[in-house]
KOLTI-611341 format. One record per residue: residue in three letters; x, y, z of N, C-alpha, C, O in turn. Coordinates in pm, whole numbers, padded with zeros to 5 digits, always signed. Layout:
BEGIN
alaXYZXYZXYZXYZ;...
***
This chain:
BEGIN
unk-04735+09648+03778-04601+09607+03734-04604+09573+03585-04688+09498+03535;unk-04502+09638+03515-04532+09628+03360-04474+09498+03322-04357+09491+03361;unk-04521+09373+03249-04522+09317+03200-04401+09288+03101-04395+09347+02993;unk-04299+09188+03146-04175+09203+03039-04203+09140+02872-04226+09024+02840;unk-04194+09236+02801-04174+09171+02659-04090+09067+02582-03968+09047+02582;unk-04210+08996+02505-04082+08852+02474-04020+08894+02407-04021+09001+02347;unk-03920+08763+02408-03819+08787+02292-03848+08686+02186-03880+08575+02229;unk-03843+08704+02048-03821+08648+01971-03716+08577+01908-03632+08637+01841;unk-03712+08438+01926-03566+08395+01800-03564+08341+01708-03615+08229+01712;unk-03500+08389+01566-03523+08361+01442-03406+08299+01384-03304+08358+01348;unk-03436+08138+01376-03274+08044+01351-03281+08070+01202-03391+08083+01149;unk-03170+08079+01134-03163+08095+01005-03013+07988+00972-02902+08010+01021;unk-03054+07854+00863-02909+07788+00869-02871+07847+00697-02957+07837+00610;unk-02756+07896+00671-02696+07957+00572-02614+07893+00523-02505+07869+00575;unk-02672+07833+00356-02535+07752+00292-02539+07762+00083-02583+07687-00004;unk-02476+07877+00082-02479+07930-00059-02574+07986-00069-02657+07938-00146;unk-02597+08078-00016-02726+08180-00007-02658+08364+00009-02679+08460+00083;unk-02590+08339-00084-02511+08479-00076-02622+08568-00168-02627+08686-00134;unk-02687+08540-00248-02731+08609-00348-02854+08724-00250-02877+08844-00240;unk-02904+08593-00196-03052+08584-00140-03081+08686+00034-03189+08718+00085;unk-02922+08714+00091-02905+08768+00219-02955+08932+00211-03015+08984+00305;unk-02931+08987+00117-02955+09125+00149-03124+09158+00148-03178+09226+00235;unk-03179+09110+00058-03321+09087+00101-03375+08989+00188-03498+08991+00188;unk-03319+08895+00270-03343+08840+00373-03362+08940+00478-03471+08964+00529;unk-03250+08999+00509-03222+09136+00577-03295+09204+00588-03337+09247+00695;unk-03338+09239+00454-03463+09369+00484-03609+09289+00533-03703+09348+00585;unk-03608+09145+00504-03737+09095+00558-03755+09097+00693-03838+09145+00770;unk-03659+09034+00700-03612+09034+00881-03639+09148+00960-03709+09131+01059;unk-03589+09278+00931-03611+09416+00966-03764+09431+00990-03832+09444+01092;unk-03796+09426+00841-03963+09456+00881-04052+09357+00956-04152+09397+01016;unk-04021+09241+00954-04052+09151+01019-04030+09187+01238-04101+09162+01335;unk-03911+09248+01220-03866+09313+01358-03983+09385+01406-04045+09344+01504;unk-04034+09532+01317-04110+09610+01400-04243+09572+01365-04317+09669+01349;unk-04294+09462+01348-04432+09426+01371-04427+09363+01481-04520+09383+01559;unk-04313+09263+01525-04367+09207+01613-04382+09263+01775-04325+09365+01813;unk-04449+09196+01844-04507+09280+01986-04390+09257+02063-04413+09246+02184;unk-04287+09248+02033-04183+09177+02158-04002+09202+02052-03979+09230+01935;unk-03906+09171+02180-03748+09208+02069-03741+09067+01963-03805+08965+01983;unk-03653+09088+01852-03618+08975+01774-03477+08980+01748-03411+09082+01730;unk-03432+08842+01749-03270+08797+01798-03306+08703+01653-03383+08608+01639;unk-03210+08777+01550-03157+08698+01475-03002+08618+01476-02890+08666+01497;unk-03053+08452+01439-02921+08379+01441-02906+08343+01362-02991+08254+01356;unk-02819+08340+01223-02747+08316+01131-02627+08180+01183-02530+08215+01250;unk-02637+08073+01157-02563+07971+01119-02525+07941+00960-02592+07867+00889;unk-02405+08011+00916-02363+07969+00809-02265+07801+00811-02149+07800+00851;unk-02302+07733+00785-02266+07570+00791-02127+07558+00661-02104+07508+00551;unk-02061+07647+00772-01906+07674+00619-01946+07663+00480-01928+07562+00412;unk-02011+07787+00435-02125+07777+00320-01946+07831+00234-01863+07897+00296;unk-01925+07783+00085-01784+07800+00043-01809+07988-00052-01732+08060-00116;unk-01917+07995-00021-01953+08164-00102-01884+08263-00009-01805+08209+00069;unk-01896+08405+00000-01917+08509+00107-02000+08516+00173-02005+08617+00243;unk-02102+08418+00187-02213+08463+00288-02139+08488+00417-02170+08599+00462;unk-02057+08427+00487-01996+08468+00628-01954+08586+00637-01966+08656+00738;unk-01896+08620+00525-01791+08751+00515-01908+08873+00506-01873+08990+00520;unk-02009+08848+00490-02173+08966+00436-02221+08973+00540-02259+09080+00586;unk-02231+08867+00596-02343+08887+00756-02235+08948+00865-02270+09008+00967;unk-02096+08924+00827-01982+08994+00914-02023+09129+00938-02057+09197+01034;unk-02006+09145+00811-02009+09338+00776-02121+09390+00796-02116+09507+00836;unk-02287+09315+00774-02356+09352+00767-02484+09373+00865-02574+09457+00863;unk-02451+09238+00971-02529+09201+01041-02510+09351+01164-02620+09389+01205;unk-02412+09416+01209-02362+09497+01279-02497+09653+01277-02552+09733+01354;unk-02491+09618+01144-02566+09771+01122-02717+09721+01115-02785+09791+01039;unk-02800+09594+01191-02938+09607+01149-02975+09681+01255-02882+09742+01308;unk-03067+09693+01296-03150+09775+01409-03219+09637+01530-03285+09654+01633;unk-03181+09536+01481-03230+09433+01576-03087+09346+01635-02974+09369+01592;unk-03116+09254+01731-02947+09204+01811-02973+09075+01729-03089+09045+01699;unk-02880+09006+01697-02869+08887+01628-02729+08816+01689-02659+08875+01771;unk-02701+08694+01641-02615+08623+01659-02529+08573+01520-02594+08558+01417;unk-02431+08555+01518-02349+08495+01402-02287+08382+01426-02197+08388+01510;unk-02311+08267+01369-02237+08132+01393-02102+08072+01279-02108+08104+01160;unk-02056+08038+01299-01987+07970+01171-01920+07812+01209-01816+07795+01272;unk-02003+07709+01158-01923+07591+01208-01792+07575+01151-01750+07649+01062;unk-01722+07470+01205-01603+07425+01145-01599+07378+01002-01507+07402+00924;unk-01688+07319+00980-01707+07267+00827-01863+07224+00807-01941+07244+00899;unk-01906+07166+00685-02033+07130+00643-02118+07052+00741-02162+06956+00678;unk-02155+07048+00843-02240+06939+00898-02408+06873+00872-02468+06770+00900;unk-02441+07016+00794-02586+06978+00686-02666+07114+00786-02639+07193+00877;unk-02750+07084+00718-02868+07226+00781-02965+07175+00877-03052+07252+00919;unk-02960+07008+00932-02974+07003+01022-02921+06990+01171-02971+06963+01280;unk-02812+07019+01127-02714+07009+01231-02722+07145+01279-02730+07164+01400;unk-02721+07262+01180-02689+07384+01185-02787+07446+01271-02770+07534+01355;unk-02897+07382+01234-03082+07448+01309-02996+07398+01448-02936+07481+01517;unk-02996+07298+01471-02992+07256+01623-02879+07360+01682-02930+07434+01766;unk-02737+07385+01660-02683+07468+01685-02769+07578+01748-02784+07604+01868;unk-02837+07653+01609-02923+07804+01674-03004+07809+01734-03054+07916+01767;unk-03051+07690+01773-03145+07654+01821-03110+07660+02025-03170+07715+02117;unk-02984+07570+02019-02900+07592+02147-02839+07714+02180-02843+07739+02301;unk-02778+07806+02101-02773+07910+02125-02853+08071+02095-02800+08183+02096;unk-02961+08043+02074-03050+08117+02089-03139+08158+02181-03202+08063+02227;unk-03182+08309+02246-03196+08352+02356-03375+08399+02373-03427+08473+02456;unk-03421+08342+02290-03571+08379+02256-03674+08293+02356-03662+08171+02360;unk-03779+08361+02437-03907+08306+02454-03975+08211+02405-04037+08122+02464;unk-03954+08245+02219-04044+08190+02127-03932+08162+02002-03871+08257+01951;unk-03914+08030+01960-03814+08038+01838-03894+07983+01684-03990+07908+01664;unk-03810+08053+01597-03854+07991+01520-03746+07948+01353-03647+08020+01338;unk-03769+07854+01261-03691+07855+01193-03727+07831+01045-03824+07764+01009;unk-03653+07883+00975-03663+07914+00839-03547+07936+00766-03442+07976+00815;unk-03570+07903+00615-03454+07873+00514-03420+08004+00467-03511+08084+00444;unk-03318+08031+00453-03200+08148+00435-03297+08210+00223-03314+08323+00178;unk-03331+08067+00159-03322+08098+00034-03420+08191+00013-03419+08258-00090;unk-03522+08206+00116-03687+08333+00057-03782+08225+00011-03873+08284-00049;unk-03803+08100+00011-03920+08047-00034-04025+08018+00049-04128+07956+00021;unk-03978+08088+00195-04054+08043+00281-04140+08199+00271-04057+08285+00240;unk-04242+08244+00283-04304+08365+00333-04242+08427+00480-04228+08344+00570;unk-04209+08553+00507-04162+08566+00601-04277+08610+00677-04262+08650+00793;unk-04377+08607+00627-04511+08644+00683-04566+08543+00825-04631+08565+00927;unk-04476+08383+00741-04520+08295+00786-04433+08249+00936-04451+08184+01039;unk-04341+08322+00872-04256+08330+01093-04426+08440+01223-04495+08423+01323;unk-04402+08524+01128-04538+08635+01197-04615+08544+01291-04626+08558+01413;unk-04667+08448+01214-04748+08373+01241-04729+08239+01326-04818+08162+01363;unk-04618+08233+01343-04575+08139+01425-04544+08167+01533-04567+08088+01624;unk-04479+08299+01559-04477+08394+01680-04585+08423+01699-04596+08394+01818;unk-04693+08467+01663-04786+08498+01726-04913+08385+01796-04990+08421+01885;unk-04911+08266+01742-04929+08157+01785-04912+08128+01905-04995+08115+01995;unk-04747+08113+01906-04642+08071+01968-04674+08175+02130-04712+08119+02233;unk-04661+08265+02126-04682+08428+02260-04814+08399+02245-04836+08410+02366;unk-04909+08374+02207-05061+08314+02256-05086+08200+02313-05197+08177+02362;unk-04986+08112+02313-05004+07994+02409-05123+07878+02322-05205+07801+02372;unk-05088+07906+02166-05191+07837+02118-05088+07703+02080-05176+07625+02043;unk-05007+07655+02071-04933+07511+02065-04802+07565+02133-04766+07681+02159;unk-04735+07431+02156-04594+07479+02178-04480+07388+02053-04362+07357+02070;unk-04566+07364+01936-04446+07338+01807-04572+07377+01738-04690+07352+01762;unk-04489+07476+01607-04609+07504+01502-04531+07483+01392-04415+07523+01386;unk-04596+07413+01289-04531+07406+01159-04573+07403+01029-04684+07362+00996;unk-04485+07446+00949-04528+07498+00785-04564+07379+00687-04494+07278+00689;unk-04637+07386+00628-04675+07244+00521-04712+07327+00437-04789+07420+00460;unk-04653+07297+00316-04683+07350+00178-04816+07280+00117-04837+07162+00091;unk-04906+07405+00103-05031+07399+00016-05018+07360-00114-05074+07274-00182;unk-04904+07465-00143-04855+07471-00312-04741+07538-00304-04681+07576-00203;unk-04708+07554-00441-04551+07551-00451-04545+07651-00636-04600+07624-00743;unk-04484+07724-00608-04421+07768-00719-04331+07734-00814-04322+07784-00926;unk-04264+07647-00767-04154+07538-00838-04197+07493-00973-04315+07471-01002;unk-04105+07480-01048-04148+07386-01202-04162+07255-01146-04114+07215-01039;unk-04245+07179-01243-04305+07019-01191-04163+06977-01150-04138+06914-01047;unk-04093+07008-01221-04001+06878-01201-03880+06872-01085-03798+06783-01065;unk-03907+07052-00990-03892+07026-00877-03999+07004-00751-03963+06963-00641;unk-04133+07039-00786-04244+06978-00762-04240+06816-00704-04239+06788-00584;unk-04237+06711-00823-04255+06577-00855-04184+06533-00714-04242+06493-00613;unk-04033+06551-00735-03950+06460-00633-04016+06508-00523-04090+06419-00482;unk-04024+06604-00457-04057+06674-00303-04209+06619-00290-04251+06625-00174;unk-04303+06565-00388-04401+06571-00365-04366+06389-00330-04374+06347-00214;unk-04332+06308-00434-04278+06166-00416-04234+06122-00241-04283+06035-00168;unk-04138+06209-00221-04060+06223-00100-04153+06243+00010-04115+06178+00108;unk-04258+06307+00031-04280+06329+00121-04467+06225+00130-04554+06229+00217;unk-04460+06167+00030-04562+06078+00016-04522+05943+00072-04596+05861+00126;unk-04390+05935+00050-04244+05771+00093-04289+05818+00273-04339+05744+00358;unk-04249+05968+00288-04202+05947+00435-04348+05931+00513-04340+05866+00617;unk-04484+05983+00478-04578+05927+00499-04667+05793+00523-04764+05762+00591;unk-04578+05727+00427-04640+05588+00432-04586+05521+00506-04651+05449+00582;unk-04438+05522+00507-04318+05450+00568-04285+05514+00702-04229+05432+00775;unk-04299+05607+00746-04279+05647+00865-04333+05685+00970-04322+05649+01088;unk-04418+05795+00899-04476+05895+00995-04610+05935+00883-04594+06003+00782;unk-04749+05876+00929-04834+05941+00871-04938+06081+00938-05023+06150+00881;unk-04894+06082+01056-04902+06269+01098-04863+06343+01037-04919+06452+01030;unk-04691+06304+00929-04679+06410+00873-04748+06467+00759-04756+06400+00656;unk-04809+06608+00765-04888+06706+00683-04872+06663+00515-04763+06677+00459;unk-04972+06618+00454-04913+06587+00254-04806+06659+00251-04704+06592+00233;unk-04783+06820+00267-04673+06875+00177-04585+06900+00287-04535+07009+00314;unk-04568+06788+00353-04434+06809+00443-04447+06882+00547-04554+06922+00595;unk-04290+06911+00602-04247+06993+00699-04101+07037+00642-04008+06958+00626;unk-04095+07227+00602-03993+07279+00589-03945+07357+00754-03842+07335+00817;unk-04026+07422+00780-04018+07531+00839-04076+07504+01012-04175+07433+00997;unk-04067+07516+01083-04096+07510+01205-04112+07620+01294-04101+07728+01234;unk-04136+07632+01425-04133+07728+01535-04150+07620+01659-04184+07502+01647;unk-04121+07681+01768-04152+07679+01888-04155+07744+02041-04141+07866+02051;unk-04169+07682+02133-04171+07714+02263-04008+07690+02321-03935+07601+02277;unk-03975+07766+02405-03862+07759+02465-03822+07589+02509-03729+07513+02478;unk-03954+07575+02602-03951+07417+02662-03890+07373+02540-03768+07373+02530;unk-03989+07323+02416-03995+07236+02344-03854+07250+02261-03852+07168+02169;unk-03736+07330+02268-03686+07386+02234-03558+07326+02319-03462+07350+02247;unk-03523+07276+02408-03468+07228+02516-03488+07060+02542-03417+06977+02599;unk-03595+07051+02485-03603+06883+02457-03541+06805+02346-03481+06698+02337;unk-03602+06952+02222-03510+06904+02120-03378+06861+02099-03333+06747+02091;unk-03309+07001+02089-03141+06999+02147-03075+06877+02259-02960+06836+02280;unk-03217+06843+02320-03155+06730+02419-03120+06625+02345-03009+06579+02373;unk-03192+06560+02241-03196+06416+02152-03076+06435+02132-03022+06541+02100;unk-03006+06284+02158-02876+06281+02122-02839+06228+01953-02735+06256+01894;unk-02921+06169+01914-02910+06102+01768-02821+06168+01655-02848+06268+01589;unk-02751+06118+01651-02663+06177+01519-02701+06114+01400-02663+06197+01318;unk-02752+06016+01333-02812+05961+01241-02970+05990+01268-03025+05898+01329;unk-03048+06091+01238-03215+06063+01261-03248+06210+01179-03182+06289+01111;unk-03368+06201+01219-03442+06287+01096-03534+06380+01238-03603+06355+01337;unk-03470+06513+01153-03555+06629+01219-03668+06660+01287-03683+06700+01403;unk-03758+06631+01186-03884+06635+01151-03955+06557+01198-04063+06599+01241;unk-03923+06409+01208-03914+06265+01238-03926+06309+01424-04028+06284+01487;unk-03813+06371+01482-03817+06413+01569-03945+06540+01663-04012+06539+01767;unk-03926+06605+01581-04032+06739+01584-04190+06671+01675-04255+06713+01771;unk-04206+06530+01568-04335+06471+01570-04320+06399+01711-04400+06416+01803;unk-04195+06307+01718-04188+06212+01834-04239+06238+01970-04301+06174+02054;unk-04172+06398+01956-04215+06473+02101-04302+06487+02120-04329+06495+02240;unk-04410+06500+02022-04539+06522+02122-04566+06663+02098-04547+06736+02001;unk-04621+06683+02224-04645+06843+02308-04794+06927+02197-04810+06871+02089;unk-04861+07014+02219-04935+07076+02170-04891+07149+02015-04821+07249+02000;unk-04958+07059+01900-04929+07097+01794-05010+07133+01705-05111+07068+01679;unk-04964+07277+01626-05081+07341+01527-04980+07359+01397-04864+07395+01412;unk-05046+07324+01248-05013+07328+01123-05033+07455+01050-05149+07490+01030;unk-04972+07502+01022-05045+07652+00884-04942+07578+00789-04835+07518+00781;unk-05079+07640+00705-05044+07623+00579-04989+07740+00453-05036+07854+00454;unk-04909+07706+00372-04867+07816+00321-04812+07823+00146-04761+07720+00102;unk-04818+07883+00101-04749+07878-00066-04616+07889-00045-04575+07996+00000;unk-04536+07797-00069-04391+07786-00137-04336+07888-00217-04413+07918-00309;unk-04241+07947-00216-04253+08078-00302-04136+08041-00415-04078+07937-00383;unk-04085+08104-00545-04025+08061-00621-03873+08111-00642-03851+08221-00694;unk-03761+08015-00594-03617+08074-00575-03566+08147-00646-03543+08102-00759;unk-03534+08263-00621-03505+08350-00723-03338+08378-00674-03289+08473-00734;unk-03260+08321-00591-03076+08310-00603-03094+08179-00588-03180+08114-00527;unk-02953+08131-00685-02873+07986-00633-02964+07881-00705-03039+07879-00802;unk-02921+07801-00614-02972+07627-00666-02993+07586-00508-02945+07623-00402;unk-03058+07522-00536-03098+07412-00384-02967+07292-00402-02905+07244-00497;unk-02969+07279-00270-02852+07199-00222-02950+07087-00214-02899+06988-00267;unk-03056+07065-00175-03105+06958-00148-03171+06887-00258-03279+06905-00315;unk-03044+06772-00276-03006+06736-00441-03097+06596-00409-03103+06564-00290;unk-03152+06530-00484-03176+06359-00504-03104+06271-00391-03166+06189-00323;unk-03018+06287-00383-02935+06190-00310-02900+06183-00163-02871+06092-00086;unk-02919+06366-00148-02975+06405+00012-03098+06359+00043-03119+06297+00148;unk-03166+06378-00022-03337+06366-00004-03327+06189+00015-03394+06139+00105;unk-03235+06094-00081-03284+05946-00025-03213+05916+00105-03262+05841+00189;unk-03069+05991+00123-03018+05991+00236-03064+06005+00368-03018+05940+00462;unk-03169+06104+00380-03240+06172+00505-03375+06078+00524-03417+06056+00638;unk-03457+06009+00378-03548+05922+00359-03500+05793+00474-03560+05750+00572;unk-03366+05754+00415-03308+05646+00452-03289+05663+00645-03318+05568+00718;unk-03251+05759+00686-03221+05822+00798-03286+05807+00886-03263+05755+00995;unk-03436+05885+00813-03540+05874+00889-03609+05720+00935-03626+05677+01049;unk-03646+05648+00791-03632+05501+00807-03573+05460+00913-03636+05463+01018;unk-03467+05422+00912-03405+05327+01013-03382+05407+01166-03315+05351+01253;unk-03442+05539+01190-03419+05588+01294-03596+05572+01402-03624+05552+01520;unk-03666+05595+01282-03859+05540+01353-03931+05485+01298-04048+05523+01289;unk-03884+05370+01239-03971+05267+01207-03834+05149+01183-03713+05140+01161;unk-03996+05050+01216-03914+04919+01211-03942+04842+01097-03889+04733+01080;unk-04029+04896+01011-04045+04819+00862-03975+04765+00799-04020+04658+00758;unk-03831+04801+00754-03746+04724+00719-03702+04596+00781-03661+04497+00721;unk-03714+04613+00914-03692+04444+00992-03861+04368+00974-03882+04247+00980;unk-03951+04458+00954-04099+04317+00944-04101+04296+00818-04146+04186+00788;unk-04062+04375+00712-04061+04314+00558-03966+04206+00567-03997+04099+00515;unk-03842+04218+00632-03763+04085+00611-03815+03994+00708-03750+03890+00697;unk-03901+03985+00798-03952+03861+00837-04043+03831+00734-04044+03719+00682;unk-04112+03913+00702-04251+03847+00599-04169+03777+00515-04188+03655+00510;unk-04080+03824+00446-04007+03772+00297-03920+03682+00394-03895+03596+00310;unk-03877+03653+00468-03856+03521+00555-03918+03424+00533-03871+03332+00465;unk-04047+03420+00590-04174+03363+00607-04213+03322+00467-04247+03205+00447;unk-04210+03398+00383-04268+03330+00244-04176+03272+00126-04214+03229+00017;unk-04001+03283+00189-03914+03230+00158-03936+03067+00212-03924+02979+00127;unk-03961+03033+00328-03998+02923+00399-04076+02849+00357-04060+02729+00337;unk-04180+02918+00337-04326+02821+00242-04278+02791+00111-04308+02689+00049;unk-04195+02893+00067-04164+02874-00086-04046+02732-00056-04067+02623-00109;unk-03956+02751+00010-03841+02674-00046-03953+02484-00010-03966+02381-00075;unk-04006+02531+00124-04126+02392+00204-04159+02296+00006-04105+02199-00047;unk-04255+02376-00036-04347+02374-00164-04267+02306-00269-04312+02211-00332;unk-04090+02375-00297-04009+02335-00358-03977+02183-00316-03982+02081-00384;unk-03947+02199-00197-03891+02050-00158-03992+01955-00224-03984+01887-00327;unk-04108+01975-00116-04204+01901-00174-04235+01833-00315-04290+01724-00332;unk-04190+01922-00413-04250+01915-00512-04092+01821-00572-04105+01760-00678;unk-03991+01816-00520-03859+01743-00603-03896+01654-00549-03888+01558-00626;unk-03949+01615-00419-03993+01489-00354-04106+01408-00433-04086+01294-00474;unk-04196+01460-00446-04322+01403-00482-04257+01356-00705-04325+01296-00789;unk-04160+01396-00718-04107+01385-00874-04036+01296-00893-04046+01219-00988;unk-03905+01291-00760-03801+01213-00730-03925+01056-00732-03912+00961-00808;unk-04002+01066-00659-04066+00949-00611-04145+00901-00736-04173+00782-00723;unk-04183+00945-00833-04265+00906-00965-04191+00918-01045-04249+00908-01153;unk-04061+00939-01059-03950+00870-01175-03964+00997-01299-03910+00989-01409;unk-04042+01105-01253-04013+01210-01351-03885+01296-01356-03844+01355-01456;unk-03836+01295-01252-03687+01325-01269-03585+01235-01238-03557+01206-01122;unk-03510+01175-01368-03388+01092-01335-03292+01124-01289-03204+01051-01245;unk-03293+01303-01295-03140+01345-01207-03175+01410-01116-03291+01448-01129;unk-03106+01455-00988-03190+01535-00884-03157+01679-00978-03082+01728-01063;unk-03291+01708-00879-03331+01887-00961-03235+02019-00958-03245+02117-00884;unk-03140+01993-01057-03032+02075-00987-03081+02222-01042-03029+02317-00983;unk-03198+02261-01174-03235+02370-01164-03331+02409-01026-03318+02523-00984;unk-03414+02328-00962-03493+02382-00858-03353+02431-00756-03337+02543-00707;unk-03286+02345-00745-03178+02355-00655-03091+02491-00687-03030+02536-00591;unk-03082+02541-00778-03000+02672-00789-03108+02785-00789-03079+02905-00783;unk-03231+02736-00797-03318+02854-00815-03345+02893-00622-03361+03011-00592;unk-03347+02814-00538-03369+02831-00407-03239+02841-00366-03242+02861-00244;unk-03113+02837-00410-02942+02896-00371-02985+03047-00384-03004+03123-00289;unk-02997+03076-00518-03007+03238-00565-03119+03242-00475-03070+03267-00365;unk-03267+03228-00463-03336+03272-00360-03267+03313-00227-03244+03425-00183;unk-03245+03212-00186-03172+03228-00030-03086+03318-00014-03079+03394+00082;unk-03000+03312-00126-02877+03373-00101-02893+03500-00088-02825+03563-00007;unk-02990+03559-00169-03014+03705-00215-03109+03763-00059-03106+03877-00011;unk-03165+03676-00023-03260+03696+00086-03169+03748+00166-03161+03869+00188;unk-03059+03625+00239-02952+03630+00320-02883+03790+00328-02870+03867+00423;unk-02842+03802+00173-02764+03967+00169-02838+04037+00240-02808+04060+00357;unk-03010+04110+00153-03094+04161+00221-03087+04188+00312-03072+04308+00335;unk-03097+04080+00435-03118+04084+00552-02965+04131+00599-02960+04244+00649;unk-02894+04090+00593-02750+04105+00605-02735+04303+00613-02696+04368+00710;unk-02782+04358+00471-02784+04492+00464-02873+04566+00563-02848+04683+00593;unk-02971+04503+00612-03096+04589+00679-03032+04592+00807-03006+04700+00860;unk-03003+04481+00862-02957+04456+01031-02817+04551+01048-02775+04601+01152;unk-02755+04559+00901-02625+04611+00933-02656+04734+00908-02543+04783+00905;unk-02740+04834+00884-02851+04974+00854-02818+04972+00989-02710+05015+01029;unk-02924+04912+01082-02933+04947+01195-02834+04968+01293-02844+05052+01383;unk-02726+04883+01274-02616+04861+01356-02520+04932+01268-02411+04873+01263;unk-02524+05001+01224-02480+05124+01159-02463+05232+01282-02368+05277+01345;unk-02628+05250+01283-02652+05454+01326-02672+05348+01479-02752+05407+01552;unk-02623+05209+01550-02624+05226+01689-02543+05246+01703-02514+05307+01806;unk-02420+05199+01589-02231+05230+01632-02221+05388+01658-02183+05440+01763;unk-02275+05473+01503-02266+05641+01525-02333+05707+01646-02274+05798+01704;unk-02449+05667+01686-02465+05714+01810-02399+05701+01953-02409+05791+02037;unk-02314+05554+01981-02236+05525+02020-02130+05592+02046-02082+05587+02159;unk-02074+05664+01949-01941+05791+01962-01958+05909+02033-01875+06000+02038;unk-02094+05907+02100-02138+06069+02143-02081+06188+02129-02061+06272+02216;unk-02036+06193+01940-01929+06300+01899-02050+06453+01894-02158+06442+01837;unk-02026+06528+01933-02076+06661+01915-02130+06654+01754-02056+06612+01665;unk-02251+06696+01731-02360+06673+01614-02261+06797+01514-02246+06751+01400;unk-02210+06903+01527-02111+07055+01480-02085+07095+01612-02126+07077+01727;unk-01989+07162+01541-01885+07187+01568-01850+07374+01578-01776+07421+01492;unk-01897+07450+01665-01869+07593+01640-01738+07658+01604-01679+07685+01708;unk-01679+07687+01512-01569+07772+01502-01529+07913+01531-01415+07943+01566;unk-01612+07988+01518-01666+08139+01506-01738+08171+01570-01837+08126+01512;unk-01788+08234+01682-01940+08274+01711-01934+08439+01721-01819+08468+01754;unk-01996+08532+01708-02042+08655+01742-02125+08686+01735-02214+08634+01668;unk-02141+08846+01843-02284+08837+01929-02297+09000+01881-02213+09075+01930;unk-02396+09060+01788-02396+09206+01769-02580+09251+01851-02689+09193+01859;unk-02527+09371+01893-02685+09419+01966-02738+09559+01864-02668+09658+01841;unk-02888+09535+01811-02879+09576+01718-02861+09727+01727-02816+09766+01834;unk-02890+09836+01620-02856+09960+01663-02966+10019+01768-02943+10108+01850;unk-03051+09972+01755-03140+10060+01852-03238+09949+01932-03356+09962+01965;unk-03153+09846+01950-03139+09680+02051-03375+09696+02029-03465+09687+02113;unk-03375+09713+01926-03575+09685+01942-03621+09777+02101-03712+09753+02180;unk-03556+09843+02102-03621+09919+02200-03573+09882+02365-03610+09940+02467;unk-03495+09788+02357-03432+09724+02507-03349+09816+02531-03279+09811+02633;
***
């Protein structure tokens, strides 16, 4: 009895990457007839404001492999978008990667083939090196040194862009309900049999990266308050040594008051432990209300996106199905 061939699925989230699609395309293609099994490309454009929707319309029709076309309702971020293709994707073995080309497409190869060997069931990309000028280098390298220390020190020095997996693992994911949390953060939580490759970063040649400074502290922040509790034991420590401190203070207006070195009570010690306290108080005030933040947003169990569009093309010569 002949043996059914897998399928492959290749999530792709699309957002101002119009430049970069037509050679995506042809990667994808060749990427198609190496592998031992069909490949189902899914395109999630995350209401990218270019033509990319209007290109993969026209274009996606004529590849030689079956793919999927998504289009959410509006921006929900590119992690929202993965999870989407991720749920509607029909593959054995999935895997995912950035629309812009900096990833090697060599390096999906390799994750599928992993992946149909039964050698992990999550495999993921960590940058060796990087082609980037330092000074998009620096931050990504900063960033992912923060989320190491502070969060998650499994995760690989140069991160996690790129991923793959197992169907299972694939079905657990999509299960997490969290609307405030971090991907990646996630990826790790689960568990399950995991293998790293490593790979060169390649150098963007369309567009600009969306993933500006302020995303990057956003998702930092995200991740923070979604798996770890550091922010609540730093404010006990600085509790705790607020306590000894103000203890020491008293003490010390006491032991002054009582030897006639101060004729007026200490109204500088006294404003210096107001501003202490007070500032402590905010602190804490901001951290607890962090948390009780993303329990209210999870609370809404609003759908993570939102599909507007979907279509389903089989490619011209469906990989041989």
């Amino acid at each position: 009895m002949e043996t059914a061939r897998p399928v492959f699925s290749l999530v792709i989230p699309v957002y101002r990457n119009l430049g970069s699609l037509p050679e995506l395309l042809r990667q994808v293609g060749a990427l198609a007839e190496r592998l031992p099994g069909a490949l189902e490309l899914v395109m999630v454009v995350d209401a990218s404001p270019d033509g990319s929707y209007g290109y993969l319309l026209e274009h996606l029709p004529r590849q030689a492999f079956d793919s999927q076309l998504l289009l959410l309702a509006r921006n929900f971020g590119s992690f929202a978008a993965i999870r989407e293709g991720l749920r509607e994707a029909r593959g054995d073995y999935l895997a995912v990667m950035a629309a812009d080309l900096q990833e090697p497409i060599e390096l999906m190869e390799r994750f599928f083939t992993a992946l149909a060997a039964d050698e992990a069931d999550v495999v993921v990309g960590s940058r060796e090196g990087r082609d980037d000028p330092w000074l998009q280098r620096l931050p990504a390298q900063l960033f992912w040194s923060a989320y190491r220390r502070l969060i998650n020190p499994e995760i690989p020095p140069g991160g996690v862009d790129v991923f793959g997996c197992s169907r299972g693992f694939a079905s657990h994911l999509v299960a997490l309900p969290e609307a405030r949390s971090s991907l990646v953060g996630q990826l790790f939580w689960l568990g399950h049999r995991r293998k790293v490759f490593g790979y060169t970063r390649l150098a963007r040649e369309h567009g600009a990266s969306a993933w500006s400074f302020r995303r990057k502290l956003a998702y930092l922040s995200d991740s923070l308050f979604a798996f770890s509790d550091l922010p609540i034991r730093v404010l006990l420590v600085l509790g705790a040594l607020g306590l000894v401190l103000a203890l020491v203070l008293g003490l010390m207006v006491v032991v002054a008051k009582l030897t006639g070195r101060v004729p007026v009570p200490g109204y500088a010690a006294l404003m210096v432990a107001m501003t202490f306290f007070a500032g402590l108080n905010a602190l804490g005030l901001g951290l607890i209300g962090s948390y009780a933040w993303r329990a209210y947003e999870n609370s809404k169990q609003r759908p993570l996106a939102l599909v507007l569009k979907r279509h389903d093309f089989g490619g011209e010569d469906a990989n041989g199905r």
